[in-house]
Structure formats: C-alpha cells, structure tokens
C-alpha positions as CSV (number, residue, x, y, z in Angstrom):
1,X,21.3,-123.4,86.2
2,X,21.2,-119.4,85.8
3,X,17.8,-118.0,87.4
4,X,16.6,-114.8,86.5
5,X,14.1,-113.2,89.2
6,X,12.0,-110.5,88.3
7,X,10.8,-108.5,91.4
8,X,8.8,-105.1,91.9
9,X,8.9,-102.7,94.5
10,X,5.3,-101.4,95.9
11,X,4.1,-99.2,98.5
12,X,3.9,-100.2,101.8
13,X,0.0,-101.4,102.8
14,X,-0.1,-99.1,105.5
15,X,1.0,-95.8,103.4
16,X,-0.7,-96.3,99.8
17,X,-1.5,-92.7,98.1
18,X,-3.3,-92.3,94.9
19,X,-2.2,-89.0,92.9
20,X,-5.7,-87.5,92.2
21,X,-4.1,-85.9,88.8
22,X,-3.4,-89.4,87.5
23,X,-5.2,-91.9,89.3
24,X,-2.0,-93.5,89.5
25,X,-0.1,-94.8,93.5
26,X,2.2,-92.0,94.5
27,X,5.9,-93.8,94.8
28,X,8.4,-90.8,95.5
29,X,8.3,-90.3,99.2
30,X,6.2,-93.2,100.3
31,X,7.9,-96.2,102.1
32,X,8.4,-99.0,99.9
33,X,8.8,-102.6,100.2
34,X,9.2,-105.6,97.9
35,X,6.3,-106.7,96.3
36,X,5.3,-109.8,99.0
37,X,4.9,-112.8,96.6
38,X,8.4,-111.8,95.0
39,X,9.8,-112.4,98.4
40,X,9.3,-116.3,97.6
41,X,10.5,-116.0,93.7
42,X,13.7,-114.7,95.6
43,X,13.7,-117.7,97.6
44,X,12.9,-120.4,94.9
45,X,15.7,-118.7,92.6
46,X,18.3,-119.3,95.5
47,X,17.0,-122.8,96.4
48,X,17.5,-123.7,92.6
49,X,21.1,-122.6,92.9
50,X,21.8,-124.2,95.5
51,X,20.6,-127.6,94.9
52,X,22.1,-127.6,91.3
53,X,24.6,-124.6,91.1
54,X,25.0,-121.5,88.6
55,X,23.6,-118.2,89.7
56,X,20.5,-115.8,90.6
57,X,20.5,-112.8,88.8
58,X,17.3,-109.5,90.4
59,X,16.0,-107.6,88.1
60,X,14.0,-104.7,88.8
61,X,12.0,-101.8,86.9
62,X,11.5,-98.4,88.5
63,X,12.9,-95.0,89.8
64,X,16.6,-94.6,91.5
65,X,15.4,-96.0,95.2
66,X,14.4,-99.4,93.6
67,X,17.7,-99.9,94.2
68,X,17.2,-100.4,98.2
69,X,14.9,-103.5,97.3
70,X,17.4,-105.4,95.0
71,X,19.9,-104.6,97.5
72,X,17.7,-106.6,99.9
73,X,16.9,-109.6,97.6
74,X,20.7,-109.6,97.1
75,X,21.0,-110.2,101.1
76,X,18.5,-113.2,100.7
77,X,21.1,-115.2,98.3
78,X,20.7,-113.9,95.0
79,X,24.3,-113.1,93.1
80,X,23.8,-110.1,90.8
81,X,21.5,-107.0,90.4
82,X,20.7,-104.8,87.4
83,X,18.2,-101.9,87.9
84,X,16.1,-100.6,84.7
85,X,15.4,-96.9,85.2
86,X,14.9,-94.4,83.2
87,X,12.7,-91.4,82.9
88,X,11.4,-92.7,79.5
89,X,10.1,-95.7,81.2
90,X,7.7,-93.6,83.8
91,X,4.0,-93.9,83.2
92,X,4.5,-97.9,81.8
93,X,1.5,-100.0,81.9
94,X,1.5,-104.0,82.4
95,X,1.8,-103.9,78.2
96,X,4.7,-101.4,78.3
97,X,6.5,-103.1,81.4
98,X,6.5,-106.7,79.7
99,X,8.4,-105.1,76.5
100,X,10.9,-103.6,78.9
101,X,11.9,-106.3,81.0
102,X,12.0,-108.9,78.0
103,X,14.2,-106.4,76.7
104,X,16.6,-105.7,79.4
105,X,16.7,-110.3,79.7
106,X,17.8,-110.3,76.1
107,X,20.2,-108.0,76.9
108,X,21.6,-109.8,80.1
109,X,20.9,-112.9,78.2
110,X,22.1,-116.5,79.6
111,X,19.0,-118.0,81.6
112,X,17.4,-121.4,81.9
113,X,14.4,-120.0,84.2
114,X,12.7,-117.2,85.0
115,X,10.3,-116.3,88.2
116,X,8.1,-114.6,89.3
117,X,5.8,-113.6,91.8
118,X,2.5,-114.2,90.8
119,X,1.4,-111.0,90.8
120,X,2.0,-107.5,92.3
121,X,0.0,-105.9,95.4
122,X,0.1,-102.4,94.1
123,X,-1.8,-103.7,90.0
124,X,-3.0,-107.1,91.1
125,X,-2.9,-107.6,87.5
126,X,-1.1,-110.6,87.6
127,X,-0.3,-109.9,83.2
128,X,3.3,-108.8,83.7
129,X,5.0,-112.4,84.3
130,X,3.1,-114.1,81.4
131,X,3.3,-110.6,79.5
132,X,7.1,-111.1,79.4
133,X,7.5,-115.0,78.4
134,X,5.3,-114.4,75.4
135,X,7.7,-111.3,74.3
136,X,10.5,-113.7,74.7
137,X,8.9,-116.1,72.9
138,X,9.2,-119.2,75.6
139,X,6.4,-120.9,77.5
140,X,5.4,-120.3,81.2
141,X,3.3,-121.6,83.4
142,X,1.3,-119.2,86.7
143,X,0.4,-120.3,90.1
144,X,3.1,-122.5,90.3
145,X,3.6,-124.4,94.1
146,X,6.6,-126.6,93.7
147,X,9.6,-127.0,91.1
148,X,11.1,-130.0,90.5
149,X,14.2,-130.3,88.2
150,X,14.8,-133.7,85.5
151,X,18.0,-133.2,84.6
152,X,19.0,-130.2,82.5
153,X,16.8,-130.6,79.9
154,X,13.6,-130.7,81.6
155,X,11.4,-129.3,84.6
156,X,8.2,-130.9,86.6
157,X,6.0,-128.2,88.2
158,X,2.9,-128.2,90.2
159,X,0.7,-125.6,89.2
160,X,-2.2,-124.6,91.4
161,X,-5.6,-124.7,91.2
162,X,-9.0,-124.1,92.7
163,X,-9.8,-128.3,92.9
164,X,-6.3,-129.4,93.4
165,X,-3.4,-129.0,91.2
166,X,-1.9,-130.0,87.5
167,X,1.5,-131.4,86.8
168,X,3.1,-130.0,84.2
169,X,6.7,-130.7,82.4
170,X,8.9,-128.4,80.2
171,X,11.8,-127.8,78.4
172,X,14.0,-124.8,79.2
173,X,14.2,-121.7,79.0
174,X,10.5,-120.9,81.0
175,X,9.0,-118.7,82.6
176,X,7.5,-119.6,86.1
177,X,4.8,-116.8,88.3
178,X,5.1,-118.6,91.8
179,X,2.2,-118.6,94.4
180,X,3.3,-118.2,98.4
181,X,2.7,-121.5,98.9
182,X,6.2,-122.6,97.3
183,X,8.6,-122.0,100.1
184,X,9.0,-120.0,103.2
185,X,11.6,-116.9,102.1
186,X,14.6,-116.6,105.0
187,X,15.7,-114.2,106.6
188,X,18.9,-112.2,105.4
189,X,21.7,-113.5,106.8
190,X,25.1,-111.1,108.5
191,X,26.9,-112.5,105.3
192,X,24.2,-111.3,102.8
193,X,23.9,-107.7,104.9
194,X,27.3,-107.3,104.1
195,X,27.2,-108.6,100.3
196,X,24.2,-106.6,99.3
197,X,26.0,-103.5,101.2
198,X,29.2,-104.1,99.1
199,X,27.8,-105.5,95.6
200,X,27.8,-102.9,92.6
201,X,24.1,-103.0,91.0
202,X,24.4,-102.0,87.5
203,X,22.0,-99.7,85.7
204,X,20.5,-100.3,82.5
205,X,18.2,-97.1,80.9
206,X,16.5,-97.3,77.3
207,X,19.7,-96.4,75.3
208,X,21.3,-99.2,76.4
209,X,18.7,-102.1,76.3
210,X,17.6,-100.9,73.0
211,X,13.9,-100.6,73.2
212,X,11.4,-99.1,70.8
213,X,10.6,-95.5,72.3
214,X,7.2,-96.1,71.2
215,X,6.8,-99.2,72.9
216,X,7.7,-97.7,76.8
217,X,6.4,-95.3,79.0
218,X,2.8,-93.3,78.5
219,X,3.6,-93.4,75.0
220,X,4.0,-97.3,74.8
221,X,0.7,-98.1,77.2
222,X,-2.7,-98.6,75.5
223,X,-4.1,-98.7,79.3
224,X,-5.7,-95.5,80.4
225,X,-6.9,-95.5,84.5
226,X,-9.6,-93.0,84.3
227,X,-10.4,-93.0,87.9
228,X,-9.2,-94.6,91.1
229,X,-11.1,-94.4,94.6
230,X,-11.6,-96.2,97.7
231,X,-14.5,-98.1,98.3
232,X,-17.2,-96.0,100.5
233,X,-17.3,-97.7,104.2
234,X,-20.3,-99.7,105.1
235,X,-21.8,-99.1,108.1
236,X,-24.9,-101.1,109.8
237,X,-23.9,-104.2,107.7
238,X,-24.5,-106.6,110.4
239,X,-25.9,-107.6,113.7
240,X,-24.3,-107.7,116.7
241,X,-25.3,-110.4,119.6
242,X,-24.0,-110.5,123.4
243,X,-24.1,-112.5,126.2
244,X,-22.8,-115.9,126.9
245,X,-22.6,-118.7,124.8
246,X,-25.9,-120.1,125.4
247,X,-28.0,-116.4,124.5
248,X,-26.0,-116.3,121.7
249,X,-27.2,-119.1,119.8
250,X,-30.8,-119.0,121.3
251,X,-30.9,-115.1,120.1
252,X,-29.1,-116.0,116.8
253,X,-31.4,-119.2,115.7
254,X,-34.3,-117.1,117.0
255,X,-33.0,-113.8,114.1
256,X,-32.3,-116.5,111.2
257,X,-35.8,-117.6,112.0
258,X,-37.5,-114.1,111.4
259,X,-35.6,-114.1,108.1
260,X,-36.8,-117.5,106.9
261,X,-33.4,-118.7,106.7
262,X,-33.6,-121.9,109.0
C-alpha cells in the first residue's frame, strides 16, 4: 500500500508576522514548524505501512527551508521526501496550491492513498486537501477519525461529525483530510534522526512537474487578501468575584438576578 502525505510548514504560534505590504504571514526568518494536524497524517501514513507494507512518500510545497520539516516527518517513519519549490510558485493561493501538488503526485505517481491534515493553522481554509483530489479526479472524504483497510480493493473510514460520525467505504486511489483525533503521532526515534539526517530529498520546480504557468503563483490565484489585522483586545468584558466559595455564588446568583437572567 503506497501512502502519499501531503504536509505544510507554518509559522510557529508564538512568532506569526503579517507583511503589512501584502497582508500575507512573513515565512523567511520566522521559526517554522509542521503544520500540527499533519503531525497525525504522518502518523496514519506510517501506521498503514506498517500493518500492510509498501511505503510513505512527504510531500511538501514551499521555499528551500521546507526542507527541515520533511526531514522531520522522515524521522517519524515515512520513506521518501520530494520538496516543490520554486520561485514561480510564490504568492499561490489554496486554488493555485491544489493545481501544484496534484501535479507534482502525477508526476511521482504510484499511490493507493493520500492524507492529509485537515487543514492548515496559518489559512485555516481547510480547501487544499479536497482542492487536490478533485484535480486528480478521485474521491475523498474530510474529518476523517479512523481508517480501516478491506483488502486491497477497498477502505472503511469514520468520518466525523458534529452528532456522531458516518461510515463510509471506498475504492482506491482516495484522498483522506484527517482530524487529530485519529492517532497519537510518536516521537522520532535515534534510527529515524539518523535516516532523515542521511536521506537525499529530491526537488521538484515547475519545469519539471509540468504545470501551466498560468495556473501557479500570483498569476494562477483568483484569491486577493485585501487586508489582514488582529482583532482589537477587549477590555471590561466581564465581572470579576472574590472571596470564598460561599460569597461567590451568593454574590454571583445575586448579579444574574439584577440582569433578569435567573
């Protein structure tokens, strides 16, 4: 069974920077991580091999030092890396991004699944995942909690939602967007260290994947950010009540009172 996993690398939480030119997150010279819920595709992609054999291949879109993250999910288990950088790709919206990375998977070809995380911390879109399986052409399914192979023909899935969950089947290839609540990622192993230190990650830039040039980069995305900001802080939002338990809830039934709440 030959896994594909698409993963992302974002800012860290604690050092996002929007470029006030662009309205877009500042990436050279920020820390970066990988994107949190692809921490668990990672993990599901290796579990699969494991239980049934074949291999996990990371893929990643982005500048020169997305290179340290597929290093890393390479030190989690996965078997082979390719990186898809190029200048032409810079400015890419969720629209543009799908066409590339359905592009550079035709390209690396032989897969039975590919995953996810369900979305990306730095977008939150959540479009890219879906955005790719319709370019290829196969069906996928989001939110999905826990994978269960039928033979090599078929796969059972448990797809989340708000009042419980649906079970779904397929046939392969598919596309799967994974929710946290699939698995618990490990830790990289001395073994994997050493791999992902050694392994050769291979580069693939437009020329070589064969995409449209007017299907990538600011030229390829219909999306326009016109303005990003933070939120302004609030301040007085709420009451505050000391004392012990008892004053609490004396003072606080007393307050709900004056408001015609209880």
């Amino acid at each position: 069974m030959n896994v594909i996993v698409c993963i992302k690398q974002v800012p860290s939480l604690t050092d996002v920077q929007i470029d006030p030119e662009n309205g877009r997150l500042k990436r050279d010279g920020v820390e970066s991580v990988i994107n949190p819920f692809d921490e668990y595709a990672i993990e599901e992609g290796v579990r699969i091999r494991e239980k049934v054999g074949g291999k996990v291949v990371v893929i990643t879109m982005g500048p020169p030092q997305a290179e340290s993250a597929l290093r890393e999910a390479l030190s989690r288990g996965a078997d082979e890396a390719f990186l898809i950088s190029d200048r032409a790709f810079r400015g890419s919206d969720t629209l543009a991004t799908s066409y590339t990375l359905s592009s550079a998977i035709k390209f690396i070809g032989n897969y039975d699944i590919i995953i996810c995380g369900k979305q990306a911390l730095d977008g939150d879109t959540a479009q890219v995942g879906p955005g790719v399986a319709e370019m290829l052409n196969i069906p996928h399914i989001a939110y999905v909690k826990k994978i269960e192979l039928l033979g090599d023909k078929l796969i059972r899935v448990e797809r989340m939602m708000e009042d419980g969950y649906d079970l779904i089947e397929s046939s392969f290839p598919i596309l799967l967007t994974v929710v946290k609540e699939i698995n618990i990622p490990r830790i990289p192993s001395l073994r994997g260290k050493m791999f992902s230190k050694k392994a050769s990650i291979k580069t693939l830039d437009a020329a070589t994947i064969g995409v449209d040039a007017k299907r990538i980069g600011f030229s390829g995305s219909p999306t326009q950010v016109m303005k990003t900001f933070s939120p302004p802080q609030r301040n007085n939002c709420g009451e505050k009540f000391s004392g012990d338990a008892k004053e609490i809830a004396i003072a606080l039934v007393k307050r709900l009172s004056t408001l015609g709440i209880v």
